[in-house]
C-alpha positions in Angstrom: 113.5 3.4 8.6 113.3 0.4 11.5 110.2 -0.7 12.7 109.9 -1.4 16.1 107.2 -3.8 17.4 106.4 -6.3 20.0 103.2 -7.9 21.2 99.0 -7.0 20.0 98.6 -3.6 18.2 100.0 -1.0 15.4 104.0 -0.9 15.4 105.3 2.6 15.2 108.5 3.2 13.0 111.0 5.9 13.7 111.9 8.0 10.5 115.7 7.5 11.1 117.8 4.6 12.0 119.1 4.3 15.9 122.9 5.8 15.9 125.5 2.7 16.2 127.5 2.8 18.7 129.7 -0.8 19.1 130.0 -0.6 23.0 126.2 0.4 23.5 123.2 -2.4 23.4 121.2 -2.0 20.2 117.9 -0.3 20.5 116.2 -3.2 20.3 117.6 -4.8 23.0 117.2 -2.0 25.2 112.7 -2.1 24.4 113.0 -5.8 24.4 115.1 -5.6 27.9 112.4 -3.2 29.0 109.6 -5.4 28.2 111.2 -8.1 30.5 111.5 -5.6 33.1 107.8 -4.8 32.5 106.5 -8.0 32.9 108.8 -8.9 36.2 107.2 -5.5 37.6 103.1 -6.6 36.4 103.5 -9.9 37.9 104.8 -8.4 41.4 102.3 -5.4 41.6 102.4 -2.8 44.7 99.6 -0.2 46.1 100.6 2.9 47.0 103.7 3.6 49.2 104.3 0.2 49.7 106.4 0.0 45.9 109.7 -1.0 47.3 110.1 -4.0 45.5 109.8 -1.7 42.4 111.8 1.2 44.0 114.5 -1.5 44.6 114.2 -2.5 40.5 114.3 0.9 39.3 117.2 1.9 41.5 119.7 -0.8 40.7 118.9 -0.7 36.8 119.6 3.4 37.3 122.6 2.9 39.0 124.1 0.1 36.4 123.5 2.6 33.7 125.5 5.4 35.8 122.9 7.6 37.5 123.0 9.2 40.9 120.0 7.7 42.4 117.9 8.9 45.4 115.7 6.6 46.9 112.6 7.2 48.9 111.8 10.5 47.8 108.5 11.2 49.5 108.3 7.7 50.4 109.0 5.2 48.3 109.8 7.5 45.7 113.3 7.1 43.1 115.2 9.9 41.2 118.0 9.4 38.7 120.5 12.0 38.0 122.3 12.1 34.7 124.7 15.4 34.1 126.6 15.8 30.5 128.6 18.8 29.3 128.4 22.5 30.7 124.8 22.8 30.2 122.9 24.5 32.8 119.2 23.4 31.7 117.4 20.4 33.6 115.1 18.4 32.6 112.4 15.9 34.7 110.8 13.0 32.8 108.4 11.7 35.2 106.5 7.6 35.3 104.3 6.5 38.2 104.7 3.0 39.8 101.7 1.9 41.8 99.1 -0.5 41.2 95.6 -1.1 42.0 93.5 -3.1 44.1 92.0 -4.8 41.3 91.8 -8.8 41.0 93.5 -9.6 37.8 91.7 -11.8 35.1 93.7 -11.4 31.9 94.8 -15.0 32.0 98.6 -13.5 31.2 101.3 -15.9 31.5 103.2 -13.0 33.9 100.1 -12.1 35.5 99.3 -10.3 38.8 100.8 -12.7 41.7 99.2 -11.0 44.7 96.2 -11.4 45.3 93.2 -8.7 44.6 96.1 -6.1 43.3 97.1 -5.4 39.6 98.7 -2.8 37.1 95.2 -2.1 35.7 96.5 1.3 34.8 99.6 0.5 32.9 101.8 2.1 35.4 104.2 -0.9 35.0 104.3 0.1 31.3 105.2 4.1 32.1 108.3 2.7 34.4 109.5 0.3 31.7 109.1 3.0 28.9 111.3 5.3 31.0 113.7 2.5 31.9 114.1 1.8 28.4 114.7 5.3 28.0 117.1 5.7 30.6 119.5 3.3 29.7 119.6 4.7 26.1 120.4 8.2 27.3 123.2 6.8 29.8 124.5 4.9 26.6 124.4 7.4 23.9 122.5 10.6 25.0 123.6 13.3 23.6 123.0 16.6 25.3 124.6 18.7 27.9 122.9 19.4 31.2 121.2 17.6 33.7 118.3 14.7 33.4 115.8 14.5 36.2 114.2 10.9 36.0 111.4 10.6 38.5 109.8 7.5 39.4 106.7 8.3 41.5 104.8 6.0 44.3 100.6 6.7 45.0 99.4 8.4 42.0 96.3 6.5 42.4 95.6 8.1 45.5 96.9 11.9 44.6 99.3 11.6 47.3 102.4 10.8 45.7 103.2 13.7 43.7 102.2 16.2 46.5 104.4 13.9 49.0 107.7 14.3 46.6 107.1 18.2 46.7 106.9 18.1 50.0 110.0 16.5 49.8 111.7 19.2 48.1 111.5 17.5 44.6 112.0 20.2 42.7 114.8 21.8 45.4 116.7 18.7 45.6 116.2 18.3 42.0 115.8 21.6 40.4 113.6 21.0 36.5 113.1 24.2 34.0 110.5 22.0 32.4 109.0 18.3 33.6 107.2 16.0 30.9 104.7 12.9 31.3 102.4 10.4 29.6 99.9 8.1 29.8 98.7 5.3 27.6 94.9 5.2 26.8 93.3 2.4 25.9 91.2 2.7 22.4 93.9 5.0 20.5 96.5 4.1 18.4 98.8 1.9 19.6 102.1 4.3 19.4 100.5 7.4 18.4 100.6 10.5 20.4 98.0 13.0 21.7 98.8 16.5 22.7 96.6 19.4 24.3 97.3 22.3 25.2 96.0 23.7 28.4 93.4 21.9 30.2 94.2 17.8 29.1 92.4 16.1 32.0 90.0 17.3 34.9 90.0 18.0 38.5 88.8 15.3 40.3 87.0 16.0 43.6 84.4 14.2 45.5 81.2 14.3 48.3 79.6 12.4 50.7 75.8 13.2 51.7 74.3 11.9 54.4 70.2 12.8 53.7 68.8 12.4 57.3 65.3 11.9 57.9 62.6 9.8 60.4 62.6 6.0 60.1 59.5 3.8 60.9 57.3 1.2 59.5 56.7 1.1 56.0 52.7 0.5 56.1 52.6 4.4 57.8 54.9 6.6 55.8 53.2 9.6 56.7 54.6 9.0 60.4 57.7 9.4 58.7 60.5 11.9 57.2 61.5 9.7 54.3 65.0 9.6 53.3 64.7 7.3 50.2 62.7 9.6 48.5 64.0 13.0 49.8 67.6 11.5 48.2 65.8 10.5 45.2 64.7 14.3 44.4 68.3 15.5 45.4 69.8 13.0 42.9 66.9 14.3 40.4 68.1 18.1 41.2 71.8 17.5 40.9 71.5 16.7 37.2 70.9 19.8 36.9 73.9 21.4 38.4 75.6 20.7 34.9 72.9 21.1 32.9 71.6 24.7 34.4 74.3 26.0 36.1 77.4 25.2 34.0 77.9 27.3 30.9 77.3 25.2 27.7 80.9 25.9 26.5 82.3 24.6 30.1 82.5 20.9 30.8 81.5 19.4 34.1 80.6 15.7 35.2 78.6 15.7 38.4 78.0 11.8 38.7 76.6 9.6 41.8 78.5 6.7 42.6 77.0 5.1 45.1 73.5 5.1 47.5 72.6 3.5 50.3 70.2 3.4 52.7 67.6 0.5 54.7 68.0 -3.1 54.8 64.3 -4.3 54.8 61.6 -3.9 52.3 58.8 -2.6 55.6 61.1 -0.3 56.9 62.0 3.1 56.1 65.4 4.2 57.4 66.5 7.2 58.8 69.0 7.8 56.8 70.6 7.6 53.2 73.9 7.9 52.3 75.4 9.1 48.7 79.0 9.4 46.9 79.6 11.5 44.4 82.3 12.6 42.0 82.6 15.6 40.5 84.9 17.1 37.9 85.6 19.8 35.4 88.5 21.7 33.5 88.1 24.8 34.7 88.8 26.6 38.2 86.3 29.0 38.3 83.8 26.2 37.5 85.2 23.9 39.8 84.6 26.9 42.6 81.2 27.3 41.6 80.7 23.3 41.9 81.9 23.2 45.4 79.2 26.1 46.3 76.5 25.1 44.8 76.6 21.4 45.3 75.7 21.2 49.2 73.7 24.7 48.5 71.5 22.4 46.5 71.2 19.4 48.6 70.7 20.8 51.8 67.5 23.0 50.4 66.1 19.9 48.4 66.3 18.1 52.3 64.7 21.1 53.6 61.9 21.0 51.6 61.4 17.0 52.7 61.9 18.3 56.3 64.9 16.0 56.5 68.4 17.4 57.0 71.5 17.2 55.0 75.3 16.4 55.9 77.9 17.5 53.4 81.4 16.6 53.4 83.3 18.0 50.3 86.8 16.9 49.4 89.0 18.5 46.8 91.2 16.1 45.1 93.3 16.5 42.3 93.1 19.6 39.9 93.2 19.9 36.6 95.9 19.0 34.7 97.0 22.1 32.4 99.7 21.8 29.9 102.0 24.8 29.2 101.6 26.0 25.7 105.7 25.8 24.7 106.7 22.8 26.7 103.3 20.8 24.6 103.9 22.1 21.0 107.7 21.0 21.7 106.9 17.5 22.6 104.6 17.9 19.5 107.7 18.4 17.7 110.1 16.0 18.9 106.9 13.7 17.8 106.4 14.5 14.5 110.6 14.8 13.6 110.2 10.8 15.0 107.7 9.5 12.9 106.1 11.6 10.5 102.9 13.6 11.1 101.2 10.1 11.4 103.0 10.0 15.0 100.4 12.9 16.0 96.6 12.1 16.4 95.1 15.2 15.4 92.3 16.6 16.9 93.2 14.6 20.0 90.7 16.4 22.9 91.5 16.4 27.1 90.3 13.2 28.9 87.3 14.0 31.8 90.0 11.2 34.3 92.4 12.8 36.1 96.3 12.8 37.1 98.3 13.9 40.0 100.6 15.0 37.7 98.3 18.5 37.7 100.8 19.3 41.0 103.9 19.1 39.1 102.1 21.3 36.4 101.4 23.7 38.7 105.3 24.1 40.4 106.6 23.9 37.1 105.9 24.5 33.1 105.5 20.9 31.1 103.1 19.1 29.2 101.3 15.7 30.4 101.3 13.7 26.9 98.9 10.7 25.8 100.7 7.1 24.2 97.7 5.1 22.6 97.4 1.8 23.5 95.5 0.1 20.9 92.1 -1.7 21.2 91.7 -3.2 24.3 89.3 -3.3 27.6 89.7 0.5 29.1 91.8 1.7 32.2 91.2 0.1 35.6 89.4 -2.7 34.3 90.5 -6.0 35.5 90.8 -7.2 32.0 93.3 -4.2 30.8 96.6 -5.3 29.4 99.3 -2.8 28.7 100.6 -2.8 25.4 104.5 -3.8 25.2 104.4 -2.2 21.5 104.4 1.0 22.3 107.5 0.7 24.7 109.7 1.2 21.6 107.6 4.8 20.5 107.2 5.8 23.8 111.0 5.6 24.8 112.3 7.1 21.6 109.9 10.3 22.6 111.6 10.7 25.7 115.6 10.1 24.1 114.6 12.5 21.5 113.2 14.7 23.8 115.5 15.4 26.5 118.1 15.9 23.7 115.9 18.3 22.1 115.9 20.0 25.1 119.1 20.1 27.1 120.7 21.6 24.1 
């Protein structure tokens, strides 16, 4: 057994020694050339679209390691193409890229240099565990068919995935099956979570403009006050969930931000609200999107104010296909031992672009624990570089597993 570790958290040990091979680099210099690569890629962190520093990283390491490489696939987008033997199955392991508009203040020595933007989700960490994994396939994979490795700009904003679709991904780069992960924070550092169907929810969101009669504040009734109208609506959309969701469903109908008036005397004629809303389910998510403004605009009504409702649908649920899931499962346990599993592990109420590649093809969206640490998009998160090692090792053993 070799233990692979590097950095805070849990080590994970693989239940079989790495294969020698003279002319190949050692699998620990392949994680420990990944971490270097993951640092270089936090302390120049890009939003989304603009990645091409990244894209420009990712390519060239590729292309050392003897990939056909694409470049900007649905923008700033990179694909790696590795064929072996006379198999006719293909594979897509996919990582995202962007950042976040998030001010760093983890006091890392390889911290964020640009200013107000970070890797506060650990995308850095996704590109480095498939880097890592790249190289070691190019080295000593061994498998015949053809390896899709998809480096994706913008998931933050949902538009990345749909953009390389549009792009004819999965045309250009035809996948029987496409795989993912995420870390998350408060897990295991190395251990793996697996769900079948729903994992993570749609994610889709409102904006509610409560319109009503401004004037002084000493004569109210010479009013139509939106303050308080909006206070009853927020009142009645706890209930959405509560009454109108099934108590087997899940649903998060949660308001994000309120504002209206700018002096203590004066009521305004307006309030404005955000919410977000999400779920697991389609049916439920339909049933959100009618009842939601249904609700506010009869609350208003009843105030004598009126309502404005703009509902946006953003991602969908992420739902992981029975086969593809139970085979990463699989690969996971053969690695490390039924200790490599978190059991009972239960879908995550964020969500993922990754749903739209779910939905073109069959896969599985997976779950890399972290370790303790502050939580995703916090400006205090630090990726974990011990779980580089595990996660990599998933996706060797994987794609072999599966172009066979």
């Amino acid at each position: 057994m070799r233990t692979f570790s590097d950095g805070p958290g849990d080590a994970m040990s693989l239940t079989e020694d790495v294969r020698p091979d003279a002319a190949s680099a050692s699998f620990e210099a392949v994680v420990q050339e990944a971490i270097a690569l993951r640092r270089e890629i936090h302390r120049h962190p890009e939003l989304a679209f603009r990645e091409t520093r990244t894209s420009a990283l990712v390519a060239s390491n590729l292309r050392s390691w003897g990939y056909e490489v694409t470049t900007g696939v649905g923008g700033t987008g990179v694909v790696g193409v590795l064929r072996r033997g006379a198999g006719t199955k293909r594979l897509g392991l996919r990582a995202d890229m962007d950042a976040l508009p998030v001010q760093e203040a983890t006091g890392l020595a390889f911290a964020s240099e640009a200013t107000g933007c970070m890797h506060a989700c650990g995308h850095d960490g996704h590109t480095a565990i498939l880097l890592a994994a790249a190289r070691r396939l190019a080295e000593q994979g061994e498998f015949s068919g053809t390896l899709n490795l998809i480096f994706q700009p913008a998931e933050e904003t949902g538009a990345g995935a749909r953009k390389m679709i549009a792009d004819g991904l999965f045309d250009r780069f035809p996948c029987d099956a496409i795989y993912g992960l995420h870390n998350w924070p408060g897990v295991p550092a190395g251990r793996f979570g697996f769900v079948e169907g729903p994992a993570m929810a749609s994610v889709d969101q409102a904006y509610i403009e409560i319109i009503g009669k401004g004037g002084h504040g000493a004569a109210p009734h010479e009013t139509i006050d939106p303050i308080v109208t909006s206070a009853y609506v927020i009142t009645a959309l706890q209930t959405v969930v509560s009454r109108s969701v099934n108590p087997l469903d899940a649903a998060v109908v949660s308001v994000g931000s309120i504002h209206g008036g700018d002096a203590s005397n004066v009521i305004p004629d307006k309030v404005s609200l955000k919410l977000t809303i999400r779920t697991f389910d389609a049916d439920v998510r339909a049933d959100l999107q009618a009842r939601i403004p249904k609700l506010v605009h009869s609350v208003s009504e009843g105030f004598g104010a009126t309502a404005k409702v703009d509902y946006e649908l953003g991602f969908p649920s992420v739902v992981n296909h029975v086969a593809e899931t139970r085979l990463a499962r699989d690969v996971a346990i053969d690695l490390f031992g039924p200790e490599g599993e978190i059991k009972g592990f239960r879908p995550r109420s964020a969500s993922e672009d990754f749903a739209y590649f779910l939905e073109a093809r069959p896969g599985a969206f997976l779950f890399l624990g972290n370790g303790e640490g502050e939580p995703l998009h916090n400006p205090r998160y630090a990726f974990n570089d011990a779980v580089i090692a595990p996660g990599a090792a998933l996706w060797v053993r994987l794609a072999e597993t599966f172009l066979t």
